[in-house]
LUMTI-45368 format. One line per field, with one value per atom (N, C-alpha, C): atom name; x, y, z; residue in one letter. Coordinates in pm, 1 decimal, padded with zeros to 6 digits. Layout:
# residues N
at: c(CA, ...)
east: c(X, ...)
north: c(Y, ...)
up: c(Z, ...)
aa: c(A, ...)
END
This chain:
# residues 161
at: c(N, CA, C, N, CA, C, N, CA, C, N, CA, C, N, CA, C, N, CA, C, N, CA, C, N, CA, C, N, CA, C, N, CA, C, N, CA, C, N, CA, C, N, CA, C, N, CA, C, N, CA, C, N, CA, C, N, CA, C, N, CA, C, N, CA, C, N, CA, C, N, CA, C, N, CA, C, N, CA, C, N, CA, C, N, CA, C, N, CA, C, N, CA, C, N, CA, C, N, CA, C, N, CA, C, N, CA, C, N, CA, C, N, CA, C, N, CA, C, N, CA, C, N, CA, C, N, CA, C, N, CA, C, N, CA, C, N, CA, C, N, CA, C, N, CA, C, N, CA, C, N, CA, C, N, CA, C, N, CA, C, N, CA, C, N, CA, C, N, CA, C, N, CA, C, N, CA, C, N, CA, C, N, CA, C, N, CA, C, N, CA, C, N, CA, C, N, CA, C, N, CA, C, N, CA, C, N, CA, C, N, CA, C, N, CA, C, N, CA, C, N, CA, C, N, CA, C, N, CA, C, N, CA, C, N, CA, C, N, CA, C, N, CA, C, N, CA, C, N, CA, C, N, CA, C, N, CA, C, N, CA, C, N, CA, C, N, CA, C, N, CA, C, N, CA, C, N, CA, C, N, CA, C, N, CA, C, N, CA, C, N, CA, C, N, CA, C, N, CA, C, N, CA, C, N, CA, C, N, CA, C, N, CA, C, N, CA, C, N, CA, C, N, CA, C, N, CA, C, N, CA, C, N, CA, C, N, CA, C, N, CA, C, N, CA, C, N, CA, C, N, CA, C, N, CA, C, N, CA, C, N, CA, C, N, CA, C, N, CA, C, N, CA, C, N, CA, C, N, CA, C, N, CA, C, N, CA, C, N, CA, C, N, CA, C, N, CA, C, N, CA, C, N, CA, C, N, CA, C, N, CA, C, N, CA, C, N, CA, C, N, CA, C, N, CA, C, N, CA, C, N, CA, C, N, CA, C, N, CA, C, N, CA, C, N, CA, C, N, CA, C, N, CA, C, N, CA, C, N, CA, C, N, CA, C, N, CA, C, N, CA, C, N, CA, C, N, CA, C, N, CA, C, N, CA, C, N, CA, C, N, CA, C, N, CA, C, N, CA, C, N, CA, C, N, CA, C, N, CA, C, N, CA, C, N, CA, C, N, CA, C, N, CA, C, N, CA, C, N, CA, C, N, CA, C, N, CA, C, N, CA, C, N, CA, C, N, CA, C, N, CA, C, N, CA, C, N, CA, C, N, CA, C)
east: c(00085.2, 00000.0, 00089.1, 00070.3, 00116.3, 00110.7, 00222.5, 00216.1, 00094.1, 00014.2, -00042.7, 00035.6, 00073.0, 00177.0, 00136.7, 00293.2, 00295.9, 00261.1, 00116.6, 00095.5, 00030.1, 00099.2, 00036.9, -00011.0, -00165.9, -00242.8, -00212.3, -00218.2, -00244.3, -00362.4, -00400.3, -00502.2, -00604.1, -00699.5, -00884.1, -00859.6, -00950.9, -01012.3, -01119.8, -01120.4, -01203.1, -01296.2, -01456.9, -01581.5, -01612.8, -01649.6, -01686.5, -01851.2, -01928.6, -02055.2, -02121.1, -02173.6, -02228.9, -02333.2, -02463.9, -02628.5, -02683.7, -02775.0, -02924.9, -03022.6, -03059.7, -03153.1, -03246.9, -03368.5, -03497.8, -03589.9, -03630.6, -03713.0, -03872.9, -03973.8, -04077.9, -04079.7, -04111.6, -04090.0, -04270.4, -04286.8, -04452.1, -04429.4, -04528.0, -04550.4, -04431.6, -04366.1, -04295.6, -04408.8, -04302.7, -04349.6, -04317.1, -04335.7, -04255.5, -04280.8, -04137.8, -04173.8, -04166.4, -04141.2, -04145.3, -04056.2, -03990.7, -03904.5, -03814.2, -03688.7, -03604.9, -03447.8, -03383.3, -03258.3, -03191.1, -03137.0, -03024.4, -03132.2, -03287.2, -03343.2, -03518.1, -03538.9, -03692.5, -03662.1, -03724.1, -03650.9, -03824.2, -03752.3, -03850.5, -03800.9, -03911.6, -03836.9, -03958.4, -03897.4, -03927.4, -03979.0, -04066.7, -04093.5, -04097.0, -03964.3, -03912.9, -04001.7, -04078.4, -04151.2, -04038.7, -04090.2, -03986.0, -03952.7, -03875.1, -03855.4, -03727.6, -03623.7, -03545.3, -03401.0, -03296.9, -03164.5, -03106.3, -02999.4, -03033.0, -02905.9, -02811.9, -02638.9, -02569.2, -02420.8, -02351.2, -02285.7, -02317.9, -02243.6, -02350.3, -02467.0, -02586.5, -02704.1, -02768.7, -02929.9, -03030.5, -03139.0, -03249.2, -03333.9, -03367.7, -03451.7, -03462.9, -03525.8, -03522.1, -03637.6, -03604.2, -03733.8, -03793.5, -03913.7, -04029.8, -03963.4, -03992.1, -03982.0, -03859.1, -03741.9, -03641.0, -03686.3, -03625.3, -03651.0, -03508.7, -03592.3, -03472.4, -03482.3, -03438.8, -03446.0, -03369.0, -03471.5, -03401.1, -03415.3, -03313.3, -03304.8, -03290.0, -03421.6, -03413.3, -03314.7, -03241.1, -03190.4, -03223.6, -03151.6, -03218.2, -03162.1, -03056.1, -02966.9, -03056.5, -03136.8, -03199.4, -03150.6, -03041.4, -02978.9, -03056.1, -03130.4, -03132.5, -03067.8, -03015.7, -02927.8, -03020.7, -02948.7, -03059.0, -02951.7, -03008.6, -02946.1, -03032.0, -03054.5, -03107.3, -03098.9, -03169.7, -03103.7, -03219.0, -03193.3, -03238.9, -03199.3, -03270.0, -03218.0, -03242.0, -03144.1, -03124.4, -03168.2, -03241.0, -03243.1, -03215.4, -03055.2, -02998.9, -03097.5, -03042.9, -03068.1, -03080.2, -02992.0, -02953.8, -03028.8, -03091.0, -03123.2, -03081.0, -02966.6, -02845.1, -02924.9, -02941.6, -02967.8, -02841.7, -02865.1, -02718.5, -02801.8, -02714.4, -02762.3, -02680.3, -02809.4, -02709.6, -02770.9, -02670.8, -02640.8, -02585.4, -02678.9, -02637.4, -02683.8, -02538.8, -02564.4, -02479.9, -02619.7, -02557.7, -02665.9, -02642.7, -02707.5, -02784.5, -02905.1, -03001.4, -02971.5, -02961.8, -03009.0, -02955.8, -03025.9, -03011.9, -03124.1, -03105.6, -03204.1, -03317.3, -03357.7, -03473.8, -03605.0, -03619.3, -03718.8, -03716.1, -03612.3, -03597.5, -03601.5, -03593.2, -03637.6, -03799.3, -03857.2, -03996.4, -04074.3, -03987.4, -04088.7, -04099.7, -03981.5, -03906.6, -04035.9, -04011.3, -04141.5, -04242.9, -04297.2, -04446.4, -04470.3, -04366.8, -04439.8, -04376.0, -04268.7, -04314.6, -04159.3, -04168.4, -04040.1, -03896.3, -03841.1, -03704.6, -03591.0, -03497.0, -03383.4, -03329.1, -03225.8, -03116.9, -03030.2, -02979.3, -02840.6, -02929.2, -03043.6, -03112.3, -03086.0, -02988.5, -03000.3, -02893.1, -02818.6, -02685.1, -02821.7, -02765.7, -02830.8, -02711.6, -02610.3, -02555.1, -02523.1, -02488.9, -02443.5, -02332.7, -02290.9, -02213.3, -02288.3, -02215.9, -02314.9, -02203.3, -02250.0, -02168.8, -02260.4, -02198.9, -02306.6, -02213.8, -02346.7, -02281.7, -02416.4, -02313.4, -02348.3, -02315.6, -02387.5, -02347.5, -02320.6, -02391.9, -02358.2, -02203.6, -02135.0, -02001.0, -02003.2, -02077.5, -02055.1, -02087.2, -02133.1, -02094.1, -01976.4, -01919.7, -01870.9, -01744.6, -01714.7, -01666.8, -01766.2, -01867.9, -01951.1, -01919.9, -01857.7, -01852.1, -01694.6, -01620.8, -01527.4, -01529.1, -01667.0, -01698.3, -01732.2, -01685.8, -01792.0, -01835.8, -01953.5, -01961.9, -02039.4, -02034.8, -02087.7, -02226.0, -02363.9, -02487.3, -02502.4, -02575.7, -02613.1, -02793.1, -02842.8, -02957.2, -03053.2, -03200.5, -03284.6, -03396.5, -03470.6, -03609.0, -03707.1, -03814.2, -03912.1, -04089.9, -04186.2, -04310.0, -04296.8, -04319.9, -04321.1, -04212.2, -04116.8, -03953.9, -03824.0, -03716.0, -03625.5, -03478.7, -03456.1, -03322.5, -03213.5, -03161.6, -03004.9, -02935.5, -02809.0, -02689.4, -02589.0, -02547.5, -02421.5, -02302.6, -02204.1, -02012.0, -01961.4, -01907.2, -01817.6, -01669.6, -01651.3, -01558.9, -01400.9, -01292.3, -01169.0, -01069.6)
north: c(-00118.3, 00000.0, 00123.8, 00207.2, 00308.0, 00436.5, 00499.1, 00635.2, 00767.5, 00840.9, 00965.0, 01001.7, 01076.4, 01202.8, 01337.5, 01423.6, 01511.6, 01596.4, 01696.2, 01751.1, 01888.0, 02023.4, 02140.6, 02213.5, 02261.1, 02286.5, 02465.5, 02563.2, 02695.6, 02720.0, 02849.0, 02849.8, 02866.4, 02853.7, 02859.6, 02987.0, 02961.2, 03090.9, 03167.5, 03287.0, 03348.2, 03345.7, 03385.4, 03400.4, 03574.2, 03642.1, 03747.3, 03773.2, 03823.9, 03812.9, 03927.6, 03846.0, 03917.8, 03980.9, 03899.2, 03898.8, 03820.7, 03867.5, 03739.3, 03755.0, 03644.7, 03604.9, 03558.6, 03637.0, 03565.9, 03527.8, 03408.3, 03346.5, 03287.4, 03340.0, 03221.5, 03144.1, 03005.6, 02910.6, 02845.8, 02808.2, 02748.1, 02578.4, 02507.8, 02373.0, 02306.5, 02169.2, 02138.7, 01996.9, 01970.6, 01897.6, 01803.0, 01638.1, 01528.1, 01481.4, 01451.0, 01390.2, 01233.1, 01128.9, 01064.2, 01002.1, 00858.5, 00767.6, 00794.6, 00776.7, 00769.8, 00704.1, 00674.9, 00617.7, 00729.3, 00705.1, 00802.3, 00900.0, 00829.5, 00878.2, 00966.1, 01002.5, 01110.1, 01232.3, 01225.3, 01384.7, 01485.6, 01599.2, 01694.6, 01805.1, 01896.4, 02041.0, 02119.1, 02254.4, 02342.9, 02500.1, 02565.2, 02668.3, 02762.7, 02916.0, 02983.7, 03117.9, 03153.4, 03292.1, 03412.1, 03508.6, 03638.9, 03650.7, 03738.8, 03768.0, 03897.5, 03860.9, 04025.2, 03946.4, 04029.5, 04048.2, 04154.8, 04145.8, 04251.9, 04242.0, 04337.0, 04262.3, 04379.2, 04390.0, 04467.7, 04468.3, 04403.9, 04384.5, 04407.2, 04372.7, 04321.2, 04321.3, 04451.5, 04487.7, 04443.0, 04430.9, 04407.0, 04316.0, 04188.1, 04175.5, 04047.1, 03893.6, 03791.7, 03780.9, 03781.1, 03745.0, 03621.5, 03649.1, 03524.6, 03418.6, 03333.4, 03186.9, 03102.2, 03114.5, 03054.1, 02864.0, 02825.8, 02671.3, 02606.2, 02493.1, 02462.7, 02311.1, 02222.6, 02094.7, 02038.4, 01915.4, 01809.4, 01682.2, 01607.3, 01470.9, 01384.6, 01350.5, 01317.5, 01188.8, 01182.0, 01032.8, 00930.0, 00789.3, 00711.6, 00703.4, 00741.0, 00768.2, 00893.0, 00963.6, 01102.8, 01235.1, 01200.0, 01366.5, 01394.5, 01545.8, 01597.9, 01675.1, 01613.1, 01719.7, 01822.8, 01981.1, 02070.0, 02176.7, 02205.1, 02280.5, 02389.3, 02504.0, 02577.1, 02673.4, 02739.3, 02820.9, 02969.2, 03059.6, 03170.1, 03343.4, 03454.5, 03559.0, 03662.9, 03753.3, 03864.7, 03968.5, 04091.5, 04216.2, 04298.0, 04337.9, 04434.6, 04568.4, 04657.5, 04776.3, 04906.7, 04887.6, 04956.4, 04914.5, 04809.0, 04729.8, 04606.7, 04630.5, 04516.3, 04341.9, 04253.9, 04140.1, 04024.1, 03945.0, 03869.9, 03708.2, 03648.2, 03506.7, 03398.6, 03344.7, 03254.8, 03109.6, 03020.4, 02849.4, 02820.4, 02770.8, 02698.5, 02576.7, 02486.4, 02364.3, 02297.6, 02268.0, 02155.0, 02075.3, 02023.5, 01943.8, 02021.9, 01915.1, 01934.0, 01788.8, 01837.7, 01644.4, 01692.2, 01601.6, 01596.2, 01460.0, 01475.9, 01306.2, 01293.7, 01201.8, 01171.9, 01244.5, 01223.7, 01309.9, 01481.4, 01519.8, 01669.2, 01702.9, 01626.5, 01662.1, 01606.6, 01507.0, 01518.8, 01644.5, 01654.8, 01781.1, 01910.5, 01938.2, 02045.5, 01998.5, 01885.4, 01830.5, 01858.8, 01864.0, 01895.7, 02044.9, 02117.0, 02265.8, 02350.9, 02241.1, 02302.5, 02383.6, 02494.7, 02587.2, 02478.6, 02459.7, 02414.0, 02465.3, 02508.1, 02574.8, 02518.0, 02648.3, 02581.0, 02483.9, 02510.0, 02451.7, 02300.8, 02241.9, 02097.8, 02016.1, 02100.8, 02051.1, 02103.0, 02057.4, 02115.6, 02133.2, 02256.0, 02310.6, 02411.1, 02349.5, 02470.9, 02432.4, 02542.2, 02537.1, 02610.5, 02611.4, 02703.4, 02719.8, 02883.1, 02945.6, 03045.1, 03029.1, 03111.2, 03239.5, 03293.5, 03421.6, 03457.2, 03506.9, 03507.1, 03615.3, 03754.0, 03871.7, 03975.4, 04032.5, 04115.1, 04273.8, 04278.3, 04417.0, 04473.2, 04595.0, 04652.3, 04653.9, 04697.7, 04756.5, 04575.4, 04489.1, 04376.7, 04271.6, 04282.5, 04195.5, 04103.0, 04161.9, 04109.6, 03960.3, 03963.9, 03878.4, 03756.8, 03787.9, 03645.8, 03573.5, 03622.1, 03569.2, 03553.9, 03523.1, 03518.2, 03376.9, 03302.7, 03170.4, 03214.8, 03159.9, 03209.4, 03022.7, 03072.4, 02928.5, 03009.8, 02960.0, 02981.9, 02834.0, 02935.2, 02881.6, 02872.5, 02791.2, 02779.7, 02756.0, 02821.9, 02780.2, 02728.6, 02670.0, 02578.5, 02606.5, 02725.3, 02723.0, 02693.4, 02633.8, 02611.3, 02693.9, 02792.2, 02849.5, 02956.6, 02932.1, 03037.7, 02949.4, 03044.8, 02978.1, 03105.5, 03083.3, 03200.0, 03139.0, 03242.3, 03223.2, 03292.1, 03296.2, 03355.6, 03364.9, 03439.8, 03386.4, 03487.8, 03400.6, 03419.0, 03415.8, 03563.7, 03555.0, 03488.7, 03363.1, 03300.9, 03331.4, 03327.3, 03410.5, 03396.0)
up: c(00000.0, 00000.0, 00000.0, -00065.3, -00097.4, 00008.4, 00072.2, 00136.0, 00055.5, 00145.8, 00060.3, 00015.2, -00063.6, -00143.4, -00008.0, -00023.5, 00083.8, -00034.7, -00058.9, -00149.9, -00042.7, -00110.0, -00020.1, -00143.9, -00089.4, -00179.2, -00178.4, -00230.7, -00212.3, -00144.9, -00137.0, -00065.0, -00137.6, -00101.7, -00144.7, -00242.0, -00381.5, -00396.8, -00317.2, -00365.3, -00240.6, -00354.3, -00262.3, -00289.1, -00244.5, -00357.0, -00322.0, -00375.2, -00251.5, -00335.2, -00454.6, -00529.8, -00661.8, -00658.9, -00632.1, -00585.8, -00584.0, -00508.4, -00441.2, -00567.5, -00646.8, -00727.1, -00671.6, -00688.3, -00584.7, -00731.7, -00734.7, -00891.0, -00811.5, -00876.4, -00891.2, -01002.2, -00928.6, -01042.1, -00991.3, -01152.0, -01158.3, -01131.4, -01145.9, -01094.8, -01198.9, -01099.1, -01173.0, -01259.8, -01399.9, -01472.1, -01517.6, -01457.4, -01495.2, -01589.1, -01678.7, -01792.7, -01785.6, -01643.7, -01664.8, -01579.1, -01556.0, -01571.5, -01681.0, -01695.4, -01806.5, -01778.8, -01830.8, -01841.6, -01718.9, -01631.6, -01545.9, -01424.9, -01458.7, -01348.7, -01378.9, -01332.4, -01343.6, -01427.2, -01517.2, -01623.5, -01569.0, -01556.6, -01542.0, -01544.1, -01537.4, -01567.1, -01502.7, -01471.1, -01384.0, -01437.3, -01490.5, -01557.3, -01481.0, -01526.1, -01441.9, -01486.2, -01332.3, -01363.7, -01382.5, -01330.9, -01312.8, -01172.3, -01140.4, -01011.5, -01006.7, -00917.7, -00880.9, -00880.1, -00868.3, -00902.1, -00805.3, -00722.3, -00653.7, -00549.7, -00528.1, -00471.2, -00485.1, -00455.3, -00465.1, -00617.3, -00710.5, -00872.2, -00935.6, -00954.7, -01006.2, -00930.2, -01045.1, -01023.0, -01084.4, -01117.0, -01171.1, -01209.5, -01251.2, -01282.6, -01396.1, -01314.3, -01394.2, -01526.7, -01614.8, -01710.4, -01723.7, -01728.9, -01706.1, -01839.8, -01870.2, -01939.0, -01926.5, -01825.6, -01817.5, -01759.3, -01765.3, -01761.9, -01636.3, -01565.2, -01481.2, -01483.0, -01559.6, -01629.7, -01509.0, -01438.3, -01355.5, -01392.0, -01334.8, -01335.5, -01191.1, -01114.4, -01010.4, -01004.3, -00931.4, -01013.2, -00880.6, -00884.8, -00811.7, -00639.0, -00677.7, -00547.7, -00415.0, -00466.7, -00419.5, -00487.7, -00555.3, -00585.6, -00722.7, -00676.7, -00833.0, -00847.0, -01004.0, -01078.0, -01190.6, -01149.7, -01190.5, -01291.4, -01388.0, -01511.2, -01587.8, -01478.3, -01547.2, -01620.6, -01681.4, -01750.3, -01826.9, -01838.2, -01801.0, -01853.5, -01841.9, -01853.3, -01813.1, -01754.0, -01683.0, -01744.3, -01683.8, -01731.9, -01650.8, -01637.2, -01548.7, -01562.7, -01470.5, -01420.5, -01587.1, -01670.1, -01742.1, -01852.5, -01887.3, -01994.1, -02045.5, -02012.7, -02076.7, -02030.0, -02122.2, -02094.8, -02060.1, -01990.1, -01910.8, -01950.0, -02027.7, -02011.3, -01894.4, -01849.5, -01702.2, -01772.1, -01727.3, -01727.5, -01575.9, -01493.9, -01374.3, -01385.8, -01327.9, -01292.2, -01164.4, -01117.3, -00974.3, -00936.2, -00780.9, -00733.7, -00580.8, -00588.2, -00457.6, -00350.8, -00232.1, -00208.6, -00059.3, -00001.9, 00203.2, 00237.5, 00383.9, 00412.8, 00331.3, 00354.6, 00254.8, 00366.5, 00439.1, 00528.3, 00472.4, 00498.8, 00476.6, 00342.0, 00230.5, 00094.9, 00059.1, 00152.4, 00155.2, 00174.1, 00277.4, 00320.6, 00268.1, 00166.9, 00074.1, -00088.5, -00075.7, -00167.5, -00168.3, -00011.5, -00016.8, -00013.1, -00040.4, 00028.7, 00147.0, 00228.6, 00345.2, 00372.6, 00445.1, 00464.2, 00551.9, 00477.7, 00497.3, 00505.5, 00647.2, 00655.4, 00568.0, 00466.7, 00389.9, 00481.6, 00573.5, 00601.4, 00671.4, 00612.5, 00651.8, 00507.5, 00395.4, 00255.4, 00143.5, 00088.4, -00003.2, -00103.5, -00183.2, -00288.9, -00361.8, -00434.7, -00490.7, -00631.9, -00697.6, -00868.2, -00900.4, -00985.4, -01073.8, -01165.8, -01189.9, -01273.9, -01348.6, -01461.2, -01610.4, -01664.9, -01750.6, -01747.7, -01926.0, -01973.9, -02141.1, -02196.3, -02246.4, -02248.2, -02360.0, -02449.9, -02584.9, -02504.7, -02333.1, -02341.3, -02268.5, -02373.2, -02346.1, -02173.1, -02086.4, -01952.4, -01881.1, -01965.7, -01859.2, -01877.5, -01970.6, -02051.1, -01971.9, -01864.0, -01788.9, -01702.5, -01730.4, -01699.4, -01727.5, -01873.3, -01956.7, -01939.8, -01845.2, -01816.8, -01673.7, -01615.7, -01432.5, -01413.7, -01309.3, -01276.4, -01117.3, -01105.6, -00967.9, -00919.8, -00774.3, -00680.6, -00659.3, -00666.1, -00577.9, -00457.2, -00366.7, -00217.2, -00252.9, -00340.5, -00300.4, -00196.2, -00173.2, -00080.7, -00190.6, -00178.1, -00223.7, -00117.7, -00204.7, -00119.7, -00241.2, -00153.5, -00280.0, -00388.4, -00407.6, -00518.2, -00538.7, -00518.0, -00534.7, -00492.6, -00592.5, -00561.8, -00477.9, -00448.3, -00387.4, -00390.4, -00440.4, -00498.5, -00458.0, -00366.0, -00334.3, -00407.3, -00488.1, -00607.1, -00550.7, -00544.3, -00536.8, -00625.3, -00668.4, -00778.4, -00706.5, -00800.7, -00768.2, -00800.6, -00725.3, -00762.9, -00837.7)
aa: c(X, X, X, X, X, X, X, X, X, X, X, X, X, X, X, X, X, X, X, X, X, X, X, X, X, X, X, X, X, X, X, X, X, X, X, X, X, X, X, X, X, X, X, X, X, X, X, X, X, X, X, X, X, X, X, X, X, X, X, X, X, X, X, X, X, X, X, X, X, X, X, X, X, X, X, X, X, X, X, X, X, X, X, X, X, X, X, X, X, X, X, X, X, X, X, X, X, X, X, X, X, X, X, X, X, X, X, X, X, X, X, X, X, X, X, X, X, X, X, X, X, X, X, X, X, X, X, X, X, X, X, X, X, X, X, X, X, X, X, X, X, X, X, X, X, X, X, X, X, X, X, X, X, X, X, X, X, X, X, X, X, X, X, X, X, X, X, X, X, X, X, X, X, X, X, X, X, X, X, X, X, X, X, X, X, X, X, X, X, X, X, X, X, X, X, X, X, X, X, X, X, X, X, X, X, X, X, X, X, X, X, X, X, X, X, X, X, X, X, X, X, X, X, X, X, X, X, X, X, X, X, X, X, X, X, X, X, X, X, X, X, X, X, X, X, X, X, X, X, X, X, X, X, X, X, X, X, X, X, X, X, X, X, X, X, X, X, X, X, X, X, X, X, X, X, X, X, X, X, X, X, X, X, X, X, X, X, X, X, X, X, X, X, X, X, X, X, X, X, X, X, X, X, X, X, X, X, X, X, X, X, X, X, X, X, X, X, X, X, X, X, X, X, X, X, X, X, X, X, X, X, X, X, X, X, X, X, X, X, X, X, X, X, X, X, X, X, X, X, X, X, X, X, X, X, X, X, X, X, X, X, X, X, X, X, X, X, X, X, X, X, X, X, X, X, X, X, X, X, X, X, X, X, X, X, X, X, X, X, X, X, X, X, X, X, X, X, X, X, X, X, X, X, X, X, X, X, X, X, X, X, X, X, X, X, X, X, X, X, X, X, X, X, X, X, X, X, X, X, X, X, X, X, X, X, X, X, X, X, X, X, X, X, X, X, X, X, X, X, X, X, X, X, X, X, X, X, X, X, X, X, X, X, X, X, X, X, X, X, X, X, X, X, X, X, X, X, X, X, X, X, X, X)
END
């Protein structure tokens, strides 16, 4: 059996925060059983944008495509678009995972208010943009801290370093 390797890592990138994305999302919609798990998807209302980087304002029809799989974890890939403060439209692609005991995602199931820290909910999230004053956007990844509530979703996003 082999020694670990003496390996020293640098330190962490830092997380600096961007903004809180607050979304209503409408009933979700299963498409079924499928190969790799439950395919369904999630139809994203409007909602707010709103942080020390980023102001304004989610537009209604974004989509948040899951795959419950069999283990409990859903994997969630949504995707969506911004209408900053100024006009400028921001396209976002997040993807990660949901998942905690099986009790505490029942109950996140039915409706009912669930502390985040009873449940991992986070993504990375990319951002891809035609306007000059964001364009730095499109070279950002950030981490979100999701919460899951009945009808909304909240998003904490870290621009990552």
């Amino acid at each position: 059996m082999s020694q670990p390797a003496d390996v020293s890592f640098p330190s962490a990138p830092a997380l600096t925060p961007l903004c809180r994305i607050t979304c209503e999302v409408d009933a979700l919609v299963s498409l079924g059983p499928a190969p790799g798990g439950e395919r369904r998807y999630v139809p994203l209302g409007g909602g707010t944008v709103r942080g020390p980087e980023m102001n304004g304002e989610l537009v209604p029809g974004g989509v948040d495509w899951q795959v419950l799989r069999a283990d409990g974890v859903l994997q969630i890939a949504a995707h969506y678009v911004l209408r900053l403060d100024d006009g400028s439209l921001v396209e976002v692609q997040s993807d990660g995972l949901r998942h905690g005991p099986a009790e505490v995602m029942a109950r996140l199931a039915s409706g009912e208010a669930v502390a985040p820290h009873e449940y991992f909910f986070r993504t990375l999230v990319r951002f891809t943009t035609g306007a000059p004053a964001w364009a730095h956007l499109n070279k950002t990844m950030a981490i979100a801290v999701g919460q899951r509530a009945a009808r909304r979703v909240v998003l904490d996003l870290y621009r990552l370093a």
